[in-house]
N, C-alpha and C positions, 0 to 999 in steps of 0.2 A: 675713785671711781667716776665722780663728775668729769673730774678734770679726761681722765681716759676717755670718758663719751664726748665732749667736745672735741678732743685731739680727733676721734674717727668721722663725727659730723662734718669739722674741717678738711679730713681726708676726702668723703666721700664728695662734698661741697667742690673742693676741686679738682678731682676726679671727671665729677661732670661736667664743672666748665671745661675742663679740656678736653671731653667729648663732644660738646657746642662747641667747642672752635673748628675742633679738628670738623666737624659735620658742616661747619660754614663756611673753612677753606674747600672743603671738598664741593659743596654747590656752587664755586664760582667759577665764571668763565675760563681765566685763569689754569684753573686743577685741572679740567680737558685738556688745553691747549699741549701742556706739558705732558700730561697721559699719555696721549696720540702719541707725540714725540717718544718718548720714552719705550711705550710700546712696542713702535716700528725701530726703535734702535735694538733694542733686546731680538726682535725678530731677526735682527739679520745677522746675530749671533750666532743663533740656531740655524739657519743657511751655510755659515761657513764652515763653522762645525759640523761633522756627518754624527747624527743622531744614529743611537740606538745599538753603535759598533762595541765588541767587546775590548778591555781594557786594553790587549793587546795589541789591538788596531791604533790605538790613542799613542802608544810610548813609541811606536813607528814609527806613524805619521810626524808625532811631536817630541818631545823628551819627555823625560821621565818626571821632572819638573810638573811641566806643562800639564804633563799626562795628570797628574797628582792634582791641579788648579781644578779643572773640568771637571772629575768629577766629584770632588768639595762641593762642587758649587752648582753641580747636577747640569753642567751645561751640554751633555751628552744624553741626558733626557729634557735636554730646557722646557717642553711645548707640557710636560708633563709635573715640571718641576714644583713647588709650594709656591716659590716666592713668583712665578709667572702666572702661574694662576690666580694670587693674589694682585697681581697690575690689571688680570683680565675682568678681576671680579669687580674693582674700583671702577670699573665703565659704569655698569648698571646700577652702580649706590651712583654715583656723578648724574646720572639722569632722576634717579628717587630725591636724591637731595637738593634738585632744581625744578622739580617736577611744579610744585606750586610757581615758583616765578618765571617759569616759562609757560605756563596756561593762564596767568594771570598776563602776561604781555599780549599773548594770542588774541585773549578774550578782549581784552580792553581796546586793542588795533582794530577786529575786525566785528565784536559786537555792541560793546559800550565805546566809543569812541569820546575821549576826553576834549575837552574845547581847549582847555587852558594844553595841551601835549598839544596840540595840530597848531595853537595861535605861534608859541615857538619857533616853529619850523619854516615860518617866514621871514624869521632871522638868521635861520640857524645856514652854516656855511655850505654845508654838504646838500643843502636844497637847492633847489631852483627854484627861481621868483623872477615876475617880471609888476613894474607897477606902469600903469595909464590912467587918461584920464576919460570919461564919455559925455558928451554931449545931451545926456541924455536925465532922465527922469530918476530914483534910483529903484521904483518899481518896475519900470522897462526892461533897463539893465537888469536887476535882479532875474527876471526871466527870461530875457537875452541868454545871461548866462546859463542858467540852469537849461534851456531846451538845448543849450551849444554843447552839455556835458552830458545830459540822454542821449544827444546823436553819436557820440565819444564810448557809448557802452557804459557810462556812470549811473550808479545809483546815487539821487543827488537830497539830504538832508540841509534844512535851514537853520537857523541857530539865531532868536534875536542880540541883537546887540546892546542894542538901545532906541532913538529917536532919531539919531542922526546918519547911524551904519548897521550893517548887516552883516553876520555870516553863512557860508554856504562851503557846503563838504559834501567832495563826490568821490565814491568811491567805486574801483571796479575789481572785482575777483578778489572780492574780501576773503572767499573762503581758501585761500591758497595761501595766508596767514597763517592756517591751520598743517601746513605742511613738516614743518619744522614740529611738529607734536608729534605727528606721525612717524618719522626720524627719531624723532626719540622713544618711543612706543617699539619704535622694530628692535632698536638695542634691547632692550628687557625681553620683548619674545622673544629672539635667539639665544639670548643667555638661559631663558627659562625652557627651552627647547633642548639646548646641547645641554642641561642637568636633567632634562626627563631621559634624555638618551642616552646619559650612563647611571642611572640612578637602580641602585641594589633591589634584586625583585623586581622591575619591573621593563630591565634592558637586557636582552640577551645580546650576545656578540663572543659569536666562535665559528671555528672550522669542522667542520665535521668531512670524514673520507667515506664514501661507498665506491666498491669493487662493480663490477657488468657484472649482471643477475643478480646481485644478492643485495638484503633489506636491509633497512641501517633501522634500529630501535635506539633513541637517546638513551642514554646512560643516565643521565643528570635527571630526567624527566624534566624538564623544560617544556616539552612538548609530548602530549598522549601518542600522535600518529605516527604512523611510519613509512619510511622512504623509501622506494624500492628505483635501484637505478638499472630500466630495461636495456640501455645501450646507451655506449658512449663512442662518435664517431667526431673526426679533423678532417676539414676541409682543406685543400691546397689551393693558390692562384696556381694555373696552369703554365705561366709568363714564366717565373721562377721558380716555383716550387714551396714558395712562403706561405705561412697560416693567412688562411683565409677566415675559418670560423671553428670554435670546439661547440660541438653541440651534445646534450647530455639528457636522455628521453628519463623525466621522473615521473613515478607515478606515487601519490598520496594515498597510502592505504587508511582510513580512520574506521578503528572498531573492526578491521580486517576485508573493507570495503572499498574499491576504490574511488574515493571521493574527488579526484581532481588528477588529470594529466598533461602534459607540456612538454615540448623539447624546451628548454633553460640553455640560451648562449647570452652571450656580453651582451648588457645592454636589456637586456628580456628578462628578467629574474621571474621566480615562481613564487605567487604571495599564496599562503593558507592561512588563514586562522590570525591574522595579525603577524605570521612571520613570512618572512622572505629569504628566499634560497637565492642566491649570486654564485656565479659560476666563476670559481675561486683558481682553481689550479686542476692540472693534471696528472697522469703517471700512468707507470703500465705496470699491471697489476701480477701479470703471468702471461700464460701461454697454453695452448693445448695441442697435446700429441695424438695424431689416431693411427694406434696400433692396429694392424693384421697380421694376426698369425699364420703359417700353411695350413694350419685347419684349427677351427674354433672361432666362434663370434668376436665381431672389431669390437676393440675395448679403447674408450676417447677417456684418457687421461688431463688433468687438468696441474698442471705444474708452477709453483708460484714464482717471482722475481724477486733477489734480493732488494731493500729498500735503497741499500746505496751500494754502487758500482766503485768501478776504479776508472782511470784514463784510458784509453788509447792512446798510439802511438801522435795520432792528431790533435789530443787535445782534447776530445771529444768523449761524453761518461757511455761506459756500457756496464751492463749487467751480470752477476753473476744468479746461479740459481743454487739456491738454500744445500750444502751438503743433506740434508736428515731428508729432505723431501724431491730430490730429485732425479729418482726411481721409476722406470715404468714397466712392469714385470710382462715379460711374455710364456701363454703356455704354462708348464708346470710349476713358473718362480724360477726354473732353474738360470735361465737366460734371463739380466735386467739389462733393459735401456738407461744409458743412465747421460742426463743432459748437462754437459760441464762448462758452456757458457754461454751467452744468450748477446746479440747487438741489433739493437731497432732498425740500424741504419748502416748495413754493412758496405766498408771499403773493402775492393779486393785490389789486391799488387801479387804481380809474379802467378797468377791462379788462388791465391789462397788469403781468404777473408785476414784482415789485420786489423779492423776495428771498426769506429762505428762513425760516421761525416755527422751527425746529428743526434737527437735524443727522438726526432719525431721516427715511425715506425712506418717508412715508407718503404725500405726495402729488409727486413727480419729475417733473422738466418739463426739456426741454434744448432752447437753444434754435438753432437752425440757417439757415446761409447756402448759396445755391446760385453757385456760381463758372464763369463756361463762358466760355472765349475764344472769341470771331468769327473771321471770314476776315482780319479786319487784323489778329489777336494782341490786339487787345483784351480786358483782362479786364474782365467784366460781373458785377457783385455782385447780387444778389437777395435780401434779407431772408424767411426765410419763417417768421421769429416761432417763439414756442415750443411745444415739441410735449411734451404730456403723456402719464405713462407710456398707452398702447394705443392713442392719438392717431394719426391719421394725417395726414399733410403730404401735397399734391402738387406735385408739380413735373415740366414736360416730359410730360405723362401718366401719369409712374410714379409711386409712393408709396413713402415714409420715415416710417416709425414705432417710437417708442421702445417697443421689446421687453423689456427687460427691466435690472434693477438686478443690478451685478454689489458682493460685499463681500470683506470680507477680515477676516480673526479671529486674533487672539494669541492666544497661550498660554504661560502659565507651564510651565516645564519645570521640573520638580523631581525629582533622585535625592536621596533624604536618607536615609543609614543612621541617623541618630540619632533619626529619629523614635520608632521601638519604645521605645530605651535612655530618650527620652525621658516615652512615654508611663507605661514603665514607674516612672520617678522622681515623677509625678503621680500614680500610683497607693500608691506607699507614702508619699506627704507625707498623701494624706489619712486613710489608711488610720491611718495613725502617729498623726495628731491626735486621730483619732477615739478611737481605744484610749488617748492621752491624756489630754483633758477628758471625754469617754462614759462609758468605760470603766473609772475610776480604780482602782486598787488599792488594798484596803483592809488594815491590819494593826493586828490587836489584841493585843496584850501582857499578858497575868495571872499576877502574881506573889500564889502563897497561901503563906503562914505561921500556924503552926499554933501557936496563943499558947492554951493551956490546952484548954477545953472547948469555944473557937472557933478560926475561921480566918481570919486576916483577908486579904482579898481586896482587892489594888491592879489595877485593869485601866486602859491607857492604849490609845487609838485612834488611828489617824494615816489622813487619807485621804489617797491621793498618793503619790510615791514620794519619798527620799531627797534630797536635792542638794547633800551633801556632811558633811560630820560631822552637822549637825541639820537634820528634817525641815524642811518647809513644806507647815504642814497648811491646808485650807480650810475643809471645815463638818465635823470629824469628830463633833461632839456627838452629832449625830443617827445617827451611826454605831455609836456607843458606846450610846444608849439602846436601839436595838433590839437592842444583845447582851442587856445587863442585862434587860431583859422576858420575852429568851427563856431565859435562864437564872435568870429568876426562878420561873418555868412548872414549873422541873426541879426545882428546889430546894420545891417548895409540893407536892410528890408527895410529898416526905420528910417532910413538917408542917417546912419551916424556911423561913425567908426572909432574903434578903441588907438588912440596916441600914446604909445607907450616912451615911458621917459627914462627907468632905468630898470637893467635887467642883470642877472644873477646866472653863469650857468654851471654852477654848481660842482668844478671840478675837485676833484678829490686833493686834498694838499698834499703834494709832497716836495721834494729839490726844486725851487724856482728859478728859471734860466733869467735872468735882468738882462736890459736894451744891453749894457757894455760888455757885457759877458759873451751874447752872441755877437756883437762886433768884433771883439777878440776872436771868436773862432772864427768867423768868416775870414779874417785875414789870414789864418795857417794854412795857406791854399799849400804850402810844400809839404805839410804835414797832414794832409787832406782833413783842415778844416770844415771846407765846404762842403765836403761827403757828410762828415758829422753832424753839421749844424743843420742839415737838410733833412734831416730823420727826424719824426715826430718829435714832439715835445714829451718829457717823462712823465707828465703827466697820462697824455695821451698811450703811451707805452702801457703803464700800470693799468690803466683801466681797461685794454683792449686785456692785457695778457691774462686780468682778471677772466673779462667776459669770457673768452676761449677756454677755462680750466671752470669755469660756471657752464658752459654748455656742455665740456667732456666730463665731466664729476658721474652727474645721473649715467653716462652710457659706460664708464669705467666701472659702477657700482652694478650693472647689468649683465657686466662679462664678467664679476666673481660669483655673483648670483647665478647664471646660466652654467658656467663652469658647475657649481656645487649639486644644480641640478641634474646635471651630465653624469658629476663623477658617485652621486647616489644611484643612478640605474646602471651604470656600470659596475662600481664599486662594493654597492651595498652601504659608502657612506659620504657623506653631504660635504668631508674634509677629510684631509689625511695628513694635513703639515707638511706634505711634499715641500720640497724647497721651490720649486715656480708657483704654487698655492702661496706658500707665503708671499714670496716675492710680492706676488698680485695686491695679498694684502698692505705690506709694507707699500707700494705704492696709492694705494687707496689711503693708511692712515698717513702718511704725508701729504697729499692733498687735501684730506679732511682737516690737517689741522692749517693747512694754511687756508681755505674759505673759512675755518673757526676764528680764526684770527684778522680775517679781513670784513666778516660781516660782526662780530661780537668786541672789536677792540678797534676797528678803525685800522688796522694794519695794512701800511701799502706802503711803497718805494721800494730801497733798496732789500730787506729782508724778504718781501713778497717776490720779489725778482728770482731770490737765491731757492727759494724754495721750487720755483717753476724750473728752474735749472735741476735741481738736485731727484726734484719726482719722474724730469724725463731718463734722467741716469736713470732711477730705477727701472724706467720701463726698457731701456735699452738694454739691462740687465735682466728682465723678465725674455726680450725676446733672446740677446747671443749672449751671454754669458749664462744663461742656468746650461746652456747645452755642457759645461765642463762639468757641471756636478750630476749626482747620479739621481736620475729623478724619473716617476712615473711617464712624466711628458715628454719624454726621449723617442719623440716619434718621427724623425727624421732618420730616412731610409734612403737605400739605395749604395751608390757608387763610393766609394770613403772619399777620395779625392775631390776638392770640388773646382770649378773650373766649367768651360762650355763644351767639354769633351762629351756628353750625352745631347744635347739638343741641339737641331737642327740646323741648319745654314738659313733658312732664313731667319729663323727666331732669333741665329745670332747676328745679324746684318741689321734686324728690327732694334734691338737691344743696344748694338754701337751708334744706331743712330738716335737715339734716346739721350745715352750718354751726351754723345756731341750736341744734340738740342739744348741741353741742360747745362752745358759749359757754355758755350754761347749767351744762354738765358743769362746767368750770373757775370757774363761780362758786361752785355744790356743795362742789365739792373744796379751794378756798382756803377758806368756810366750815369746813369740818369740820377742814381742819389747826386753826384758830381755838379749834373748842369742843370738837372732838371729841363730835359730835352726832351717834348712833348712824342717826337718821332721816335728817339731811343727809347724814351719808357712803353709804345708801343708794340714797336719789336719786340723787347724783353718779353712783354706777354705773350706776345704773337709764338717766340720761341718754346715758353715753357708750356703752351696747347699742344704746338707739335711734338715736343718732348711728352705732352704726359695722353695725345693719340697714338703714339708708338706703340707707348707702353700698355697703354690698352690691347693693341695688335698682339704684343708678346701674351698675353695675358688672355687671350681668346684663343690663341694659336697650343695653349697647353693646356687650356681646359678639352679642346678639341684630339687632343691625341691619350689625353688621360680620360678623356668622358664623364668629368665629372669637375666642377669648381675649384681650379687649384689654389687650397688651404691647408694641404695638409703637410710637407715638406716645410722645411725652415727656410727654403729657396724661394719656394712659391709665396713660403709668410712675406718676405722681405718683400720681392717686387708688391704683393699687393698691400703692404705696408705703405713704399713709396709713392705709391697709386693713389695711396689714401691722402696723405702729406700732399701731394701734387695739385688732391680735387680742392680741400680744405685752404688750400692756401689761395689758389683762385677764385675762390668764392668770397674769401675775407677779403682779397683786393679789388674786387668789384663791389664787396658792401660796403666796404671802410672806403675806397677811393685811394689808399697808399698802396705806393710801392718801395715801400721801404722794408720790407720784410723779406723782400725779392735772395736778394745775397746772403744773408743767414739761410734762409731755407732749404735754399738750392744746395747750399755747403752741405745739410743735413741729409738730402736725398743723396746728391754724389754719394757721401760717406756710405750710407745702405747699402748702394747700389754696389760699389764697389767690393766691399765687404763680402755679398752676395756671392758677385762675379767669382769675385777670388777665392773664396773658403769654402761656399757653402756647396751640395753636391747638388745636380741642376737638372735631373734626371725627370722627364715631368710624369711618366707612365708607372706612378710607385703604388703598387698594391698597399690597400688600407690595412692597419692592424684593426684585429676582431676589435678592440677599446676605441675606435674612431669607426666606425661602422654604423654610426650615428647621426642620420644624412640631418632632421632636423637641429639638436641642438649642435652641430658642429657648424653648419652655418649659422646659425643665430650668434654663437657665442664668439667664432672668428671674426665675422663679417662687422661684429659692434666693438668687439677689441680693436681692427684695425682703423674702422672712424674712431674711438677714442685715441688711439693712441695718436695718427695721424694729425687731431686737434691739439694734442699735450703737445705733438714737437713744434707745433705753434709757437706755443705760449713758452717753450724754451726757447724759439729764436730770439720771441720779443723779450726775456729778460734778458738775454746774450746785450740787443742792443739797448737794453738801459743799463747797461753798465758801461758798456762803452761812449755812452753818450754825456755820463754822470761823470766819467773819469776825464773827458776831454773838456767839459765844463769846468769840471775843479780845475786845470791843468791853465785853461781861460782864464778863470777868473782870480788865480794869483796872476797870470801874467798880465791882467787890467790893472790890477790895484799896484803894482808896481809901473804902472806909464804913470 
């Protein structure tokens, strides 16, 4: 018995250590990094797979095999599966399990600030430092400096040293430290959000159908009130004929009162009581007939529609009506009307109806037999052909005429308490990132020692916050110069000034080009060397292509946010797993894991590269490639062909000269990497203004004929996609001073543009569907998708050219070590 109770002590003994490890692999940086990854790899599984098809759709599509793999492995409900849901769940344990050492970095960076962490960073490689010396006092100086870092926006703390030196720590928008907590805080509420809003008892999610006039009483008792649907009516655009709007008049009876009424269309749901009614779906419910006899009171029959129809000869469903119930007796019974088929939308050929051009009930026709038995019991049939909606039939001397269409309307029923918890987690992820990459916190370090009848002054800058014993800085240079300037200011009142002797500017390490290396490229002038060697340094690459995927991060995380909030007033829900939803996703958790990996591990060169490459795939795949799979966001309408067969001659004259601007630009700007030819890289820009005023033209000239912001067409996406690429790249070349980005980018617009030109339909006058009827968030959410995404094909040109500049270096610098 001993010996058994130690064997189990020993069991459980290590049982638990391997839930402390497993619990302390899971809180390291590390576990994310791979999660993301993994995550966004499994998502695009369930993209290429069509979800939710029955078995027979799988052995089709795939073999019988294949079919058999899927759903083993539930890759046909993936977004619903155990083992995905257990990857989703491992987020929010990875934030609980790091929860202490990440508010313990926070706190420490931005309210206890260590002396012996900050003395470091004057060493450390990734800082900037510069040291001088001052002519001066070392109480002077001490307050030189300090009023030079109040002018700079620092809060500035002193730290003695000892008798001989001092320290002094200035810090500004410490509280943006705090951002990165928030981020991790919004992961947990969404998680806690999307559990309160399927959680048993206290999430409702279903469809319910009411017919025109009649009250719908829940079944389930869900809810005490009841619904009464007074009319259900469709809008047309007048242009073609397309839905415009379903609108569905409900009234909330509570306690047989009515407590609340509303017309309910897309986008407008009707809230009671904690639930919400979304305007789900449609049908047509029946029909009514108003009989007149030759004598005796009109009797208005009301006739139901079978639930499902068959084809017509187009393709197109029409209706039958119920054998049992489609009787309309006239006079004694002895004469019935009786209605033997029904089409919302009737085609006629030759005189005589053959089916139906649509399901909508624009032109209704039903068509009717008259039945009357004789004095022998004979039954006598009578075809009396089809009668259209206000038509009148006669028969016997009385008239039958179709009165009217009767419908019926779904609705999403939705109680969701997670929404708020949820809304709220969307509000501190962005909030968080912003005060993240925006907002950075800065901290500058000056240690003075006082060596004779000077003082020498070491100041080291760090932008960003901490991530663990040593920083990870990104441009602090220029952080640290505008101290030194303003504390040169202070110091020149005193007649003295700071002599700086060595400085630091703190690039990021990665591939270093050596003097022999770039003298070997400069000699490949037949192999265009010189193009190569004239493009930034990879350092300079990395850290730019950074910066640009740190300023798109926060506006990418804004358009799935805006989306979710879109497609809840829409929808009735905040997510649907649609395949362009995911998408979105999967390109947010690939960026997320590459800044996880470039602020949490030091990650930069060539992997960092591959990723900014691989996230723009994605989004190229968000914008033309989900058009092949079948998905809610299938809102490009119009012409099937695409091509400049719908818009105008000038728009098309504006549009080739665009083009031609843009080829030109990219001629420009491969010249001038060449010579570095101060007039040619002029041009180059001068070309890609006129190319991207053109486009502006095209791009006013179709909101003017559409009357409205063209965003909604995959046509109009692309041009003002390119528009975006166009502004973002001239702005980065006037901040950064390169033009070296000029020829990649320009590759990237052509490719759009063309793309556009050729495939897509160009039509700019295309009636909105009811689900995009949405004038606020559909600007909000377009207009920040295409600046993000606009910045990301940025940051894929500039990894395009660290690679190419990486591979022509290696290609170098075997061919030096062999002279």
């Amino acid at each position: 018995m001993r010996k058994a109770g130690q064997q189990q002590a020993g069991l459980q003994a290590g049982l638990g250590d391997l839930v402390a490890a497993f619990w302390r692999s899971l809180g390291s940086p590390r576990a994310i990094f791979y999660l993301l990854v993994i995550i966004a790899a499994c998502s695009v599984v369930g993209i290429v797979i069509p979800q939710g098809q029955p078995p027979q759709h799988y052995i089709h599509k795939y073999d019988e095999l294949a079919s058999s793999v899927i759903r083993h492995l539930r890759l046909d409900h993936l977004y619903s599966s155990a083992w995905y849901v257990i990857l989703l769940t491992l987020l929010p344990l990875n934030v609980i399990a790091r929860a202490k050492q990440i508010w313990g970095l926070r706190r420490r960076d931005s309210v206890e600030p260590e002396l012996s962490v900050l003395q470091r960073r004057l060493q450390a490689d990734s800082t900037a430092s510069v040291e001088g010396s001052v002519a001066s006092d070392l109480r002077s100086t001490q307050a030189a400096l300090a009023t030079g870092l109040c002018d700079r926006g620092y809060k500035v703390e002193a730290a003695v040293g000892g008798d001989e030196f001092r320290w002094l720590i200035g810090r500004k928008r410490p509280y943006a430290a705090f951002g990165i907590i928030l981020v991790h805080f919004s992961v947990l509420a969404i998680a806690v959000g999307a559990v309160l809003g399927q959680w048993p008892g206290l999430a409702v999610n279903k469809t319910i159908q009411i017919a025109e006039g009649e009250t719908y009483i829940d079944p389930d008792g869900d809810f005490e009130f009841a619904l009464k649907l007074n009319d259900f009516s469709i809008e047309y655009y007048p242009q073609d004929g397309s839905v415009k709007a379903y609108k569905s008049d409900l009234t909330i009876l509570d306690r047989g009162q009515e407590a609340k009424r509303k017309t309910v269309v897309v986008n407008q749901p009707l809230t009671y009581d904690h639930f919400s009614f979304f305007q789900h779906s449609w049908g047509l419910a029946g029909f009514t007939l108003r009989v007149r006899p030759i004598s005796g009171a009109v009797e208005v029959v009301k006739l139901p529609l079978a639930v499902t129809g068959g084809n017509s000869p187009d393709r197109t469903r029409y209706y039958q009506v119920p054998l049992q119930e489609c009787q309309a007796f006239i006079g004694d019974g002895q004469r019935t009307i009786i209605a033997t088929a029904f089409v919302p939308d009737a085609v006629e050929r030759d005189g005589e109806i053959v089916g139906s051009q649509s399901e909508f009930p624009k032109n209704p026709a039903v068509r009717l037999t008259l039945a009357s038995r004789s004095i022998t019991r004979r039954l006598d049939l009578i075809d009396l052909g089809w009668v259209r909606l206000g038509q009148v039939a006669t028969c016997d001397g009385g008239t039958i005429q179709l009165a009217d269409v009767r419908h019926f309307a779904s609705f999403m029923v939705r109680r969701d308490y997670g929404v708020p918890v949820v809304w709220l987690g969307f509000v501190a992820l962005f909030v968080g990132l912003v005060m993240t990459f925006y907002l950075r916190p800065h901290t500058v370090l000056a240690k003075l020692t006082e060596t004779g009848q000077q003082v020498k002054v070491a100041l080291a800058a760090l932008e960003g916050t901490s991530t663990g014993a040593e920083p990870v800085a990104q441009q602090p240079a220029t952080v640290l110069e505008g101290v030194i300037n303003s504390v040169n200011r202070q110091l020149a009142r005193s007649g003295v000034e700071w002599s700086t002797t060595k400085r630091n500017e703190a690039r990021v390490e990665v591939e270093a080009e050596s003097a022999g290396t770039e003298e070997a490229l400069g000699g490949r002038r037949g192999r265009a060397g010189l193009w190569v060697r004239n493009l930034p340094s990879l350092a300079a690459l990395d850290q730019l292509s950074y910066n640009i995927v740190a300023f798109a991060f926060p506006l990418l995380t804004l358009v799935i946010i805006t989306g979710a909030v879109w497609g809840q007033a829409a929808w009735g829900r905040w997510w649907h797993w649609d395949p362009k939803e995911t998408a979105a996703l999967v390109t947010w958790l690939i960026y997320a894991a590459y800044l996880h990996g470039r602020l949490r591990r030091g990650w930069c060169g060539g992997p960092a590269a591959a990723f900014a490459i691989i996230g723009f795939a994605t989004v190229l795949f968000c914008f033309a490639g989900i058009g092949l799979i079948p998905s809610l966001h299938s809102h490009g309408r119009g012409s099937e062909v695409g091509g400049w067969a719908d818009i105008s001659l000038a728009e098309t004259w504006l549009t080739q000269v665009f083009i031609t601007g843009y080829v030109l630009a990219m001629l420009a700007y491969s010249i001038f990497a060449a010579t570095r030819n101060l007039i040619v890289g002029k041009a180059a820009t001068m070309l890609a203004g006129i190319g991207l005023l053109t486009l502006t033209a095209v791009l006013t000239l179709r909101t003017h004929e559409a009357g409205r912001l063209p965003l909604t067409s995959r046509y109009d996406f692309a041009l003002c996609f390119v528009w975006c690429i166009s502004i973002v790249h001239l702005v980065v070349e006037q901040t950064t001073g390169t033009k070296a980005l000029g020829p990649f980018v320009v590759i990237i617009v052509l490719g759009l543009t063309m793309y556009a030109c050729m495939v897509l339909p160009a039509k700019a006058s295309i009636p909105l569907l009811p689900a995009l009827q949405n004038r606020l968030w559909l600007h909000v959410h377009v207009l920040v998708a295409m600046v993000a995404f606009g910045a990301l094909a940025l940051s894929c040109a500039t990894g395009i050219m660290y690679f190419v500049k990486r591979r022509a270096l290696a290609t170098a610098s075997v061919a030096h070590r062999r002279q």
